[in-house]
TORROLO-576990 format. One record per residue (C-alpha): residue number from 1; residue in three letters; x, y, z. Coordinates in steps of 0.5 Angstrom, whole numbers, plus 2048, in hexadecimal, padded with zeros to 3 digits. Layout:
residues N
ATOM resi resn east north  up
ATOM  NUM  ALA    X     Y   Z
...
END
This chain:
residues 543
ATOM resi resn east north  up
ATOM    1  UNK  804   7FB 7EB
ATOM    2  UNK  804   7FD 7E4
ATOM    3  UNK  806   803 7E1
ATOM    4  UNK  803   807 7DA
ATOM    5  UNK  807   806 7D4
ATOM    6  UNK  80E   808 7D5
ATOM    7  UNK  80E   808 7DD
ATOM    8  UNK  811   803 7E2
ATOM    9  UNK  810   800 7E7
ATOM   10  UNK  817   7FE 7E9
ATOM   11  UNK  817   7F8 7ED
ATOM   12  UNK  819   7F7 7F3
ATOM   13  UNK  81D   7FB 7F8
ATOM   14  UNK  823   7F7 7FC
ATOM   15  UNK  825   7F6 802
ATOM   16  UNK  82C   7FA 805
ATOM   17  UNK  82C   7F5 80A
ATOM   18  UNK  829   7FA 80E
ATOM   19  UNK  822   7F7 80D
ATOM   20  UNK  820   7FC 80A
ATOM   21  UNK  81E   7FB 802
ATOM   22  UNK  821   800 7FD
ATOM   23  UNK  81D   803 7F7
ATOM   24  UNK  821   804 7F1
ATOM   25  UNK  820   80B 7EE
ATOM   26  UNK  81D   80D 7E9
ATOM   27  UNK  81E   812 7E3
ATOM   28  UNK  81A   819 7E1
ATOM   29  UNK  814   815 7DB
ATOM   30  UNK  813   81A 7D5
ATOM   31  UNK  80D   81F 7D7
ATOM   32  UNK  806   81D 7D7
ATOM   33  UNK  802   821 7D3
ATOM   34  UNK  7FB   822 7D9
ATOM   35  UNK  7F5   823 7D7
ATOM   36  UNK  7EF   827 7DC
ATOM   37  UNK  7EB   823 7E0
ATOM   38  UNK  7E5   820 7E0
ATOM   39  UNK  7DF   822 7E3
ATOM   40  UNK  7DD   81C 7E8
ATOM   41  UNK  7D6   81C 7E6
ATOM   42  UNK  7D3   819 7ED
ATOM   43  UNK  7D5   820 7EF
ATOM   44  UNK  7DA   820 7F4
ATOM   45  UNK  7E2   81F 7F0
ATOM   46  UNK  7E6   822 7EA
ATOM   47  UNK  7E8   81C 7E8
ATOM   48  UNK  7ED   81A 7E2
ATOM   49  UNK  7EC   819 7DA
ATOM   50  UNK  7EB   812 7D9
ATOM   51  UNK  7EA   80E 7D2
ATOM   52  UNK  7E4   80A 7D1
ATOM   53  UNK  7E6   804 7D4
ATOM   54  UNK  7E7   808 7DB
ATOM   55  UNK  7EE   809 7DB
ATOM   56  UNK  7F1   80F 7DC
ATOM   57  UNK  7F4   811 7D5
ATOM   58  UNK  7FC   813 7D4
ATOM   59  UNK  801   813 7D0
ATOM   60  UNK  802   814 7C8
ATOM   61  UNK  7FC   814 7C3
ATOM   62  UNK  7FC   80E 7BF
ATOM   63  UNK  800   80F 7BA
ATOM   64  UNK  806   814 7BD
ATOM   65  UNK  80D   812 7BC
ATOM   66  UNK  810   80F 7C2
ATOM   67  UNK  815   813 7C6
ATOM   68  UNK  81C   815 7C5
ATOM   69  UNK  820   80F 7C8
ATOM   70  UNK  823   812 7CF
ATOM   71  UNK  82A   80F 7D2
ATOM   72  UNK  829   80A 7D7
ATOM   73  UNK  82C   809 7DD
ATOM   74  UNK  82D   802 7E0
ATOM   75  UNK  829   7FE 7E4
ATOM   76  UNK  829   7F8 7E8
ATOM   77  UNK  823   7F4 7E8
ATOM   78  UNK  820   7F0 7EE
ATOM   79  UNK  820   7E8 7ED
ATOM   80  UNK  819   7E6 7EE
ATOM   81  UNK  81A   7E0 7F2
ATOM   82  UNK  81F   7E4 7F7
ATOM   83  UNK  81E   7E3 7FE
ATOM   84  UNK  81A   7E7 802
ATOM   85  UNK  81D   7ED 805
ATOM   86  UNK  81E   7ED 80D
ATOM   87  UNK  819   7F1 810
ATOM   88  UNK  818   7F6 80A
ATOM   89  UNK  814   7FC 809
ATOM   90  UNK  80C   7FB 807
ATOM   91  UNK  80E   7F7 800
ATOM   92  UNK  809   7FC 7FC
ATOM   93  UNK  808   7FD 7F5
ATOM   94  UNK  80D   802 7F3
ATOM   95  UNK  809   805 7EC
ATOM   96  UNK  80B   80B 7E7
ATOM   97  UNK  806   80C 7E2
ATOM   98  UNK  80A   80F 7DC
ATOM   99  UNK  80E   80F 7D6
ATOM  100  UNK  814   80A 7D6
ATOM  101  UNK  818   80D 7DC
ATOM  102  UNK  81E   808 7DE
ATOM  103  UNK  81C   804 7E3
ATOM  104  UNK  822   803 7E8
ATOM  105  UNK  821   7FC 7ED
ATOM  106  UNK  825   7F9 7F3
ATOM  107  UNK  824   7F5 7F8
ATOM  108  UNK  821   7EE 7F9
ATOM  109  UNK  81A   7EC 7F7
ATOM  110  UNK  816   7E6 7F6
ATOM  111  UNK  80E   7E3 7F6
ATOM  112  UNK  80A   7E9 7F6
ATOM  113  UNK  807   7EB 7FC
ATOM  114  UNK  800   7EE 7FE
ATOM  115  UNK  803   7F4 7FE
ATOM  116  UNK  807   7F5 7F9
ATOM  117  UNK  80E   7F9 7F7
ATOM  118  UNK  80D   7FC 7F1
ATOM  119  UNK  813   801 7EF
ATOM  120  UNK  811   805 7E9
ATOM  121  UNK  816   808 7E5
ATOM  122  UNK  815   80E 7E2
ATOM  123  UNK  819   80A 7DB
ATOM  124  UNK  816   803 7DA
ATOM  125  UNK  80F   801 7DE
ATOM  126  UNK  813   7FD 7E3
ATOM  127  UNK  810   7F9 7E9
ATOM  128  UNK  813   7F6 7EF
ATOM  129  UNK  811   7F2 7F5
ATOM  130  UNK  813   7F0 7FB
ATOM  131  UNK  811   7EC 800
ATOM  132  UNK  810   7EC 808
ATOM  133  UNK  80D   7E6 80C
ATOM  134  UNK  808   7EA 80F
ATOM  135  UNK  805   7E3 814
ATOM  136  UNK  809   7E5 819
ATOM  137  UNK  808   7EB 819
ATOM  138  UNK  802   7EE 81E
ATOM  139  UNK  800   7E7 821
ATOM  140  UNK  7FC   7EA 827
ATOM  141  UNK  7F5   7EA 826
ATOM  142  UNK  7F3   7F1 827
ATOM  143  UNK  7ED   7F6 828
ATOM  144  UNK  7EA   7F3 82F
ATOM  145  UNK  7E9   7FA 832
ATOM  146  UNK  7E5   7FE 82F
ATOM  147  UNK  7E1   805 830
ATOM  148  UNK  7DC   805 835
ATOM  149  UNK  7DF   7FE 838
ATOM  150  UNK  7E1   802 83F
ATOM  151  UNK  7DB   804 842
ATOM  152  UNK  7DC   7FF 848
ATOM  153  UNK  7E2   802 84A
ATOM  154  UNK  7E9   800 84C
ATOM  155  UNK  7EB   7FB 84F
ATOM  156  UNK  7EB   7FB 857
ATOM  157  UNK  7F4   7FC 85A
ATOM  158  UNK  7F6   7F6 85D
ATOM  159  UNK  7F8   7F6 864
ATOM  160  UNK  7FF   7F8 865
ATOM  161  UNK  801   7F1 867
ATOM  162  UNK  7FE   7EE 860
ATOM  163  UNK  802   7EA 85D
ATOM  164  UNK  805   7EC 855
ATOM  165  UNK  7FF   7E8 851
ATOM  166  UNK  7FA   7ED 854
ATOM  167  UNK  7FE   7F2 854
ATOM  168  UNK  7FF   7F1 84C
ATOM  169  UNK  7F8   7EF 84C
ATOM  170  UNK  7F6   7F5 84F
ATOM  171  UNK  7FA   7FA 84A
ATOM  172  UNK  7F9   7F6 844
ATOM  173  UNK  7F0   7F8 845
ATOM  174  UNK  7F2   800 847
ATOM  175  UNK  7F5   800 841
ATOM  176  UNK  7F0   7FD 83E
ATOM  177  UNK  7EB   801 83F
ATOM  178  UNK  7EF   807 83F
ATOM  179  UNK  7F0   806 838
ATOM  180  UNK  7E9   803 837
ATOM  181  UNK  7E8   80C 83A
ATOM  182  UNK  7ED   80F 834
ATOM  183  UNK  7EA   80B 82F
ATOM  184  UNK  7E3   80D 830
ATOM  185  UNK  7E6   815 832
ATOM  186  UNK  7E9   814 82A
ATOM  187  UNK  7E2   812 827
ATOM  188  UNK  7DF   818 829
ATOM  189  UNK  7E4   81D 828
ATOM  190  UNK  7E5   81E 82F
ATOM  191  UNK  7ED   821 830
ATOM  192  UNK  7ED   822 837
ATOM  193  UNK  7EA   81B 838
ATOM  194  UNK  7EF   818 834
ATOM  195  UNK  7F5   81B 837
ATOM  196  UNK  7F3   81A 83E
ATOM  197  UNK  7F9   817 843
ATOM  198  UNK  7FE   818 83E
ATOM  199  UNK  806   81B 83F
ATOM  200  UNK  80C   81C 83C
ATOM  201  UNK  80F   819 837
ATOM  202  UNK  808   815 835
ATOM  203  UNK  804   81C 834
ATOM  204  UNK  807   81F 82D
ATOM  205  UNK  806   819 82B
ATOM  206  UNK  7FE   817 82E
ATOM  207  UNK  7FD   81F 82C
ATOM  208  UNK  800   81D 824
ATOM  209  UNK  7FB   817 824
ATOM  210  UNK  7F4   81B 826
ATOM  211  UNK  7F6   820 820
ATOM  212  UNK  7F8   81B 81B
ATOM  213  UNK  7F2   816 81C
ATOM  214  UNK  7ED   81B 81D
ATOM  215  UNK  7EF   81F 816
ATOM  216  UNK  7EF   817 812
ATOM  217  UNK  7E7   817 815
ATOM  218  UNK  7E9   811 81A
ATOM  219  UNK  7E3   80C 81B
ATOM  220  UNK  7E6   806 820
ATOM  221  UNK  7EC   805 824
ATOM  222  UNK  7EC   7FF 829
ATOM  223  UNK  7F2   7FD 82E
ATOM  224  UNK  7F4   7F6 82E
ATOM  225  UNK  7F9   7F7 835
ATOM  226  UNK  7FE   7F1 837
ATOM  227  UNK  800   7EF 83D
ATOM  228  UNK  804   7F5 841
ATOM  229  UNK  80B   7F4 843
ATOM  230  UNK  80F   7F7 848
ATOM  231  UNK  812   7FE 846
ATOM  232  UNK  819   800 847
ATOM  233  UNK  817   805 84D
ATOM  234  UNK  813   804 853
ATOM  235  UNK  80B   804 851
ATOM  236  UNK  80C   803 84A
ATOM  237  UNK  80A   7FF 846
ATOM  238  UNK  80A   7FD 83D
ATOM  239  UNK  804   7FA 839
ATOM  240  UNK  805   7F9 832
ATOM  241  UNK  7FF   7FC 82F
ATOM  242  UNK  7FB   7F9 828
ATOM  243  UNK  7F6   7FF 825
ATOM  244  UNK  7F1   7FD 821
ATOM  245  UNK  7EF   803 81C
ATOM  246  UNK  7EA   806 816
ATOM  247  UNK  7EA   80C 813
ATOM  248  UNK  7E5   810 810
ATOM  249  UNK  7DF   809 80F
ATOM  250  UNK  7DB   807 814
ATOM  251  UNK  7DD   802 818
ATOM  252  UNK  7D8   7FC 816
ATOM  253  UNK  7DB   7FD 80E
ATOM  254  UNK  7E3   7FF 80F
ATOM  255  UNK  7E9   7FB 80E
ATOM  256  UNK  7ED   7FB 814
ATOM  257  UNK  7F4   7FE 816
ATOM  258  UNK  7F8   7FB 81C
ATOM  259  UNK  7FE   7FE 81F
ATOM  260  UNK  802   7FC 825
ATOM  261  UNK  804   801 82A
ATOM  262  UNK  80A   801 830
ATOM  263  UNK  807   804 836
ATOM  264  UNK  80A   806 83D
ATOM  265  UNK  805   808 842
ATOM  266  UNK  806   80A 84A
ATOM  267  UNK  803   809 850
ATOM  268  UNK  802   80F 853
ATOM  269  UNK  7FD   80B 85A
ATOM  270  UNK  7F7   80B 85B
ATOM  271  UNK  7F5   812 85B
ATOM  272  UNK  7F8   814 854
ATOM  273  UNK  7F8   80D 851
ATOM  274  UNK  7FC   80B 84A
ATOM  275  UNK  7FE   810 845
ATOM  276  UNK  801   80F 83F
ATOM  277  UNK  808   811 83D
ATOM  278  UNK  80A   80D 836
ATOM  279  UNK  806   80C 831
ATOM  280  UNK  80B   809 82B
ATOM  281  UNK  80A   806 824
ATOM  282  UNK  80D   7FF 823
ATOM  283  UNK  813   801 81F
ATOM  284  UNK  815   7F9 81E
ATOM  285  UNK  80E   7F9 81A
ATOM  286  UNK  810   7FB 812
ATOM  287  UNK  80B   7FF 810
ATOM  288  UNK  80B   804 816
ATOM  289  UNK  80B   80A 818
ATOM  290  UNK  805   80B 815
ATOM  291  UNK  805   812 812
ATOM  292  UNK  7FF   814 818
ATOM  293  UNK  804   812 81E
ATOM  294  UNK  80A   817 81B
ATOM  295  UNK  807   81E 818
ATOM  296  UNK  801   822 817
ATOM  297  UNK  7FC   820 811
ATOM  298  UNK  7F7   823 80D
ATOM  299  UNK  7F1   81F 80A
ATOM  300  UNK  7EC   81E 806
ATOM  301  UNK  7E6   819 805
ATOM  302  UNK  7E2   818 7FE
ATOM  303  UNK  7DE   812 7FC
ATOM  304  UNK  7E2   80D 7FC
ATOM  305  UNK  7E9   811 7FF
ATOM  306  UNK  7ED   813 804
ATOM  307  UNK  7F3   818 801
ATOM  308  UNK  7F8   819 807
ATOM  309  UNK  7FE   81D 807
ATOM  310  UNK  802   822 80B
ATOM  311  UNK  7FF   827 80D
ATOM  312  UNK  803   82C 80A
ATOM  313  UNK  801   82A 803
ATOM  314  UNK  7FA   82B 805
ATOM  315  UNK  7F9   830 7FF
ATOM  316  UNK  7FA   829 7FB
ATOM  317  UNK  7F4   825 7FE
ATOM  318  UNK  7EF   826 7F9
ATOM  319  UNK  7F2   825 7F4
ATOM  320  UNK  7F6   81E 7F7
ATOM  321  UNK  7EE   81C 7F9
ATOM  322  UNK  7EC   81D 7F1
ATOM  323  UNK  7F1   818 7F0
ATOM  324  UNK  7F0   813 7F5
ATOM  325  UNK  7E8   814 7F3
ATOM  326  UNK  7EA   813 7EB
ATOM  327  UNK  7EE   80E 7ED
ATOM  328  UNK  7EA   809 7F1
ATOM  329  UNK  7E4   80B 7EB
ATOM  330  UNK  7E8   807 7E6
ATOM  331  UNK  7EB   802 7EC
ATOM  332  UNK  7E4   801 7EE
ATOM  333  UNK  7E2   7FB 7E7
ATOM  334  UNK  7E7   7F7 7EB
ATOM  335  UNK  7E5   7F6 7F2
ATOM  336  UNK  7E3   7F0 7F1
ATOM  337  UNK  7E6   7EC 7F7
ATOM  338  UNK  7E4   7F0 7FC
ATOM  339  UNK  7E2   7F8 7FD
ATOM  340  UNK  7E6   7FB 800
ATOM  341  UNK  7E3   801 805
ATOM  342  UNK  7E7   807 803
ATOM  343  UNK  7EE   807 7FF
ATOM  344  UNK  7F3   80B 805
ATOM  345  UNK  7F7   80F 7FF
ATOM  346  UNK  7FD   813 803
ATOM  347  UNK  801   819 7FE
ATOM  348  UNK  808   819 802
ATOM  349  UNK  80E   81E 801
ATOM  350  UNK  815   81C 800
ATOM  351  UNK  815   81C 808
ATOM  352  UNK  80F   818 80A
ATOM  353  UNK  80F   813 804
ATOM  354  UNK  816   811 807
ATOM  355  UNK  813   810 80E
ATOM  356  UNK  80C   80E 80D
ATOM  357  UNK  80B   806 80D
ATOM  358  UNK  812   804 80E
ATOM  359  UNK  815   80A 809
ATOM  360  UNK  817   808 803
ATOM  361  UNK  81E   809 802
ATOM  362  UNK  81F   80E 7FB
ATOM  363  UNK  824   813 7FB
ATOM  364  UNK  823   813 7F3
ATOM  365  UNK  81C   814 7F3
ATOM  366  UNK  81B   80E 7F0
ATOM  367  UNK  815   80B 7F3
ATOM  368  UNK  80E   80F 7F1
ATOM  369  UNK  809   80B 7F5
ATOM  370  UNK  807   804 7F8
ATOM  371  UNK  801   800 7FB
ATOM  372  UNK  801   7FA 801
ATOM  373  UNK  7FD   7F7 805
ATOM  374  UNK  7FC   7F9 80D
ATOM  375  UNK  7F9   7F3 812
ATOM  376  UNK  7F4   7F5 816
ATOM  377  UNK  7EF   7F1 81B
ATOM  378  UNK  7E9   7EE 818
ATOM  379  UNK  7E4   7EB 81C
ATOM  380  UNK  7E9   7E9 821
ATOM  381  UNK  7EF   7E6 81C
ATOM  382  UNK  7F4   7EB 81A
ATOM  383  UNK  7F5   7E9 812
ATOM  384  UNK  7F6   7EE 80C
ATOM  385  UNK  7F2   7F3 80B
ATOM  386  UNK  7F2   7FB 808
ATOM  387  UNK  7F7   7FD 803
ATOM  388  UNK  7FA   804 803
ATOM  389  UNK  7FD   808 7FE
ATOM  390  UNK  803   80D 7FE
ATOM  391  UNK  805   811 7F9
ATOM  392  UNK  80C   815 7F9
ATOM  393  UNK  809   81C 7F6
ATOM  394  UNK  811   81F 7F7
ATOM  395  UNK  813   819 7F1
ATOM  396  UNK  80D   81A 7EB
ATOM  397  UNK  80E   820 7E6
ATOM  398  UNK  808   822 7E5
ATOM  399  UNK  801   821 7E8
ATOM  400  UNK  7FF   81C 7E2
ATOM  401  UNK  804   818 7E4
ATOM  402  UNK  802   818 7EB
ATOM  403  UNK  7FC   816 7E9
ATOM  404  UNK  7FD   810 7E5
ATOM  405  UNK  801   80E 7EB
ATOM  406  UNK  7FB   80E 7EF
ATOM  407  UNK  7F7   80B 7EB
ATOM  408  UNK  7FC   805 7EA
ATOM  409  UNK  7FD   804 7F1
ATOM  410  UNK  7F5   804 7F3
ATOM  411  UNK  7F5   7FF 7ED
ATOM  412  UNK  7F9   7FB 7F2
ATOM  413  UNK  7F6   7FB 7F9
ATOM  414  UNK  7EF   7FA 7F5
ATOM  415  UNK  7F1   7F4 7F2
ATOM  416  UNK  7F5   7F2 7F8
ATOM  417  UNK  7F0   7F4 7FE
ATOM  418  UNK  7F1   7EF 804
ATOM  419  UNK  7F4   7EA 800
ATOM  420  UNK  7F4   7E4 804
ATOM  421  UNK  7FB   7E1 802
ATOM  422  UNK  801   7E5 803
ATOM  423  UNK  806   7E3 7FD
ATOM  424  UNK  804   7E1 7F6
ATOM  425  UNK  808   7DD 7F1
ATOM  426  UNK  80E   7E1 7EE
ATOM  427  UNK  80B   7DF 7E8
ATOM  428  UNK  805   7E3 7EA
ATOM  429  UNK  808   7E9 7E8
ATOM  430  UNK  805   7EB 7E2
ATOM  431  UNK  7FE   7E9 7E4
ATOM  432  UNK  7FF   7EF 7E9
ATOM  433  UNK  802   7F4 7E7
ATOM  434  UNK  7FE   7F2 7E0
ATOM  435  UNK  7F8   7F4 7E2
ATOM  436  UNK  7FA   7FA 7E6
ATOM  437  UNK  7FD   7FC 7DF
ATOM  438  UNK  7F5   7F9 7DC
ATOM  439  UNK  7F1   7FD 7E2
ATOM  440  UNK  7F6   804 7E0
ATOM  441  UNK  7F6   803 7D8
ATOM  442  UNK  7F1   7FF 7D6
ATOM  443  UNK  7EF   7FE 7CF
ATOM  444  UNK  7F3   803 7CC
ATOM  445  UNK  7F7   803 7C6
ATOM  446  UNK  7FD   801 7C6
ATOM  447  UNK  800   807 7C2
ATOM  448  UNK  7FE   80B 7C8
ATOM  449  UNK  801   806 7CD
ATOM  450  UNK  808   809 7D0
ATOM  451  UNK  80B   803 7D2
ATOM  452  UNK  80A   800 7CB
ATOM  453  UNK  810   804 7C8
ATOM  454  UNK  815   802 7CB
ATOM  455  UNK  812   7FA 7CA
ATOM  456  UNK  812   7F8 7C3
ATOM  457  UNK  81A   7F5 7C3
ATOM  458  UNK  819   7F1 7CA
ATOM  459  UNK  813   7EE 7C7
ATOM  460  UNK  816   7ED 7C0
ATOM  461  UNK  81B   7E8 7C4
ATOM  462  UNK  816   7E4 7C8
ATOM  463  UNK  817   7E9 7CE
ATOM  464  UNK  80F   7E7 7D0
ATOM  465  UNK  80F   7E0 7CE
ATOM  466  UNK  811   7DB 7D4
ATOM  467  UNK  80E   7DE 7D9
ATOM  468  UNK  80D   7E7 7DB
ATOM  469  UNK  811   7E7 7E1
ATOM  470  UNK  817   7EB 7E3
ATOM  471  UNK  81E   7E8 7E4
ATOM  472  UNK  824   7EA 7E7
ATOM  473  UNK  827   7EC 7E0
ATOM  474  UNK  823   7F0 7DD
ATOM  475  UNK  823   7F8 7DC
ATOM  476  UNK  81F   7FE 7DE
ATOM  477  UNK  81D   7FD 7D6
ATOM  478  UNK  81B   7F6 7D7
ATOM  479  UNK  818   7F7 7DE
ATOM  480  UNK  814   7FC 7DA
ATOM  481  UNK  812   7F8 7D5
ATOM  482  UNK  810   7F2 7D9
ATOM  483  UNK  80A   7F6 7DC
ATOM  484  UNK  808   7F7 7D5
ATOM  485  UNK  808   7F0 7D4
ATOM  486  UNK  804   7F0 7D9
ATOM  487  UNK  7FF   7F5 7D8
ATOM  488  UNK  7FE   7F1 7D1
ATOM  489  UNK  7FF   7EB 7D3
ATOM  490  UNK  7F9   7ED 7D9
ATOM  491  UNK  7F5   7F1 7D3
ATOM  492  UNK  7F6   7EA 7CF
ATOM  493  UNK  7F2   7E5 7D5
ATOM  494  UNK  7EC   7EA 7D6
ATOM  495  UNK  7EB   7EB 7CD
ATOM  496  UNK  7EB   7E3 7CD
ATOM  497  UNK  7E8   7E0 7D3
ATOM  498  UNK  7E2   7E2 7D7
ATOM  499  UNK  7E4   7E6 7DC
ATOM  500  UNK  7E1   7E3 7E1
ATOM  501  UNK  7E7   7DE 7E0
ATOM  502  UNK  7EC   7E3 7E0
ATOM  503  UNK  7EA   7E6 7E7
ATOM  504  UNK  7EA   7DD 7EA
ATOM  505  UNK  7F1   7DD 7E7
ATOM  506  UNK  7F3   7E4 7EB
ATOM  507  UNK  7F0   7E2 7F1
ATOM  508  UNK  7F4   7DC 7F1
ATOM  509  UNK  7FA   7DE 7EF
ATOM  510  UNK  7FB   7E5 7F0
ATOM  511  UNK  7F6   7E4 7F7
ATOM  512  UNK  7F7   7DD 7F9
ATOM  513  UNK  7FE   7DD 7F8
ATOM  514  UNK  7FE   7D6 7F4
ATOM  515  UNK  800   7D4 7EF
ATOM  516  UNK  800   7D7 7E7
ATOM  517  UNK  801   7D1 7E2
ATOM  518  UNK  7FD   7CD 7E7
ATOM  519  UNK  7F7   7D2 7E7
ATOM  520  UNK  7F7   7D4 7E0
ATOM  521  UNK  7F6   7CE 7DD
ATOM  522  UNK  7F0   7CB 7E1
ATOM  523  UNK  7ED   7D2 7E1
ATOM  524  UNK  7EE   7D4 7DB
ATOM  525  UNK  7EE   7CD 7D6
ATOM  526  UNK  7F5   7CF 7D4
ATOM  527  UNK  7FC   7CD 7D3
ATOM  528  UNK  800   7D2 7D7
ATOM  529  UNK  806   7D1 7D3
ATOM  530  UNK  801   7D2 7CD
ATOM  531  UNK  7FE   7D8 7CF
ATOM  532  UNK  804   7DC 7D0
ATOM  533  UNK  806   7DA 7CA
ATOM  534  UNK  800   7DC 7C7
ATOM  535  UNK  801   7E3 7CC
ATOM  536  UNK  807   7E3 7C9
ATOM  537  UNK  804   7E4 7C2
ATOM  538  UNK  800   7E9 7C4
ATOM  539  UNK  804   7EE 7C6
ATOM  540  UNK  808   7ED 7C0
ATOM  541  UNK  803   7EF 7BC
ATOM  542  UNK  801   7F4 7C0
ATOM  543  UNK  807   7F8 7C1
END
């Protein structure tokens, strides 16, 4: 992601060897000034300032002297062609709109992801990507069971003397159809249907969930079961479960979310039937726990929507939504590739944004937000599907810099919704976190940009001239200033080509994962060493 004048989006967290990534810390940004929300002419949100490009306006009036030069703590950059951590957190988009802050990187990051780690820093924008192999990740295809699908009834009980294939056989359809029971007593709101023959230690649990979906408005949740196994006691038996979910869409537009699940259910005869007794998220999974499977939320959906967070800052609800809503109005221009149903925009405490997805390892409070891709099954096939949005609340100074964040992160999922590669080329980077800074800023001047105060030196010495990509030497300035670069270098492709051609280059690279000379040049009719010194010239000139 990119980040406004002055903010960071760090690259990449680091591994500990624990196989879970490290964001870097950021730094306190120089106050924002906030201006009053706008009046959503469609009538529903209060929506943010935006200049006439679209973009959310931030930062000095043209012409203001730059800020004072604050100290800077050192940093370690993340090398971009570093092997993927193993397994990792979602490898998100860390954004912190903002003045030059100092972003703080470590850990190991290499191609981009579809779902891209940005660590923005509260000094220099900076950004990091980490990337996770997620093709091995939930290979079973799923959604079989479906609402409604248990009206024939359960399986009849074999004989006592029958063999352990149809006793399997036997326990795989009763469950079957008792999830196909749950699924459809969850659609309709109905607590008592779902919660039927369940026991301790999976009733809490079951109860957590009925809450937390119904409040995010849930519109589809199918079961796919795998073959039980036996349990460790008599009459007890395991099924790992994959649900297929949608929230707040109807069913025939959502972008699915898949989970799997480890059940346990026990077998208590042909009177009482099988009662579930464990109902446990896939831990093994890097982007679990959900935030619905651990606490208790609050929602609330707009047009194009879903702002969740915990239920103790519901207080806070409307005004994340006005957010999220005037976020997606400027990310909307953008969703070019495919559209997404709703963007799922979750608000975390210093807690939940330590634990939800994975949790993000931040104990300095550096990591503001950050945007990847779930799977989900699509017409039977399980591929890349919705991207969610998370925002550390705790971390941002001020409701400006929140929004910002917001902004910057929906600019991401929107331009990466669905994307059907996992990696992009290193050299990718500025395209990525170029357009999301593109989406955000606009044309505006670039005396008003923040990042551009802390650019004019980097660039004066060809920091921006081989190639916009981060590398292992870099500091938190320079990491800031090559979102810069990638923000002009970005605005300098849509000034001089049609912009039809930059959105084939973008889905090639930036999409498709391939590769970025190669792409340029046959799309665009240029030498790709010769465009970026023409960026180079650029940006010089505009800084």
């Amino acid at each position: 992601m990119t980040q406004p004048p002055n903010d960071s989006d760090a690259p990449g967290p680091a591994s500990d060897g624990s196989g879970q990534e490290k964001p870097a810390p950021s730094h306190t940004a120089p106050q924002q000034s906030e201006q009053p929300p706008q009046t959503d002419p469609a009538g529903a949100q209060a929506l943010p300032p935006v200049a006439q490009n679209g973009s959310t306006m931030a930062g000095p009036p043209a012409g203001a002297p730059p800020p004072p030069p604050t100290a800077q703590p050192a940093v370690t950059a993340i090398p971009p062609n570093a092997p993927p951590p193993n397994p990792g957190p979602p490898p998100p988009q860390y954004y912190q709109p903002m003045p030059p802050p100092t972003p703080q990187r470590s850990g190991r990051a290499t191609a981009i992801v579809i779902s891209v780690l940005v660590l923005l820093l509260v000094v220099g924008s900076t950004a990091a990507y980490i990337t996770v192999d997620q093709t091995d990740m939930l290979a079973t295809p799923t959604g079989d069971i479906e609402p409604g699908t248990a009206d024939d009834g359960p399986p009849p009980r074999p004989d006592d003397d029958a063999d352990r294939l149809e006793v399997i056989d036997f326990v795989e359809g009763t469950i079957e159809h008792d999830l196909g029971n749950r699924s459809e007593a969850l659609l309709d709101n109905d607590r008592e249907g779902w919660m039927r023959a369940v026991d301790s230690p999976a009733d809490e649990q079951m109860e957590l969930l009925f809450d937390n979906l119904q409040t995010m408005g849930v519109s589809r949740y199918d079961f796919d079961v795998s073959r039980p196994r036996e349990g460790s006691s008599d009459d007890e038996y395991e099924i790992r479960v994959t649900v297929t979910q949608c929230f707040s869409t109807p069913v025939e537009d959502c972008w699915p979310i898949d989970g799997d699940y480890h059940t346990t259910w026990q077998d208590l005869g042909e009177d009482e039937g099988f009662e579930l007794t464990g109902f446990e998220a896939d831990d093994s999974e890097w982007t679990r726990p959900f935030p619905w499977e651990i606490e208790p939320l609050t929602a609330l959906a707009g047009r194009n929507t879903l702002a969740v967070a915990p239920s103790h800052m519901e207080g806070e609800l409307d005004n994340y939504l006005s957010m999220s809503e005037g976020a997606a109005s400027v990310s909307d221009p953008w969703e070019v590739w495919e559209e997404p149903d709703q963007y799922l925009v979750f608000f975390a405490d210093k807690n939940a944004f330590d634990e939800w997805f994975g949790g993000i390892d931040d104990n300095d409070g550096g990591v503001l937000g950050y945007a990847t891709v779930l799977e989900g099954t699509i017409e039977g096939t399980q591929k890349n599907s919705a991207s969610i949005t998370v925002m550390g609340v705790d971390n941002h100074r001020d409701n400006g810099q929140l929004r910002s964040t917001v902004r910057h992160e929906l600019a991401h999922a929107a331009t990466r919704w669905a994307a059907p590669e996992v990696r992009a080329k290193p050299e990718a980077w500025w395209f990525i976190e170029g357009i999301a800074e593109y989406i955000d800023q606009g044309e505006t001047d670039v005396r008003s940009y923040l990042r551009s105060y802390g650019m004019k030196d980097f660039v004066d010495d060809g920091l921006c001239d081989n190639g916009i990509v981060p590398s292992d030497s870099d500091d938190g300035e320079e990491i800031s200033a090559k979102y810069g670069c990638a923000y002009l270098g970005v605005r300098y492709l849509l000034d001089n080509f049609d912009r039809e051609q930059f959105e084939e280059v973008f889905a090639a690279v930036g999409r498709e994962g391939k590769t970025v000379k190669i792409q340029v040049e046959s799309i665009l009719d240029v030498d790709y060493d010769d465009l970026m010194s023409d960026i180079g010239d650029y940006i010089r000139e505009m800084i």
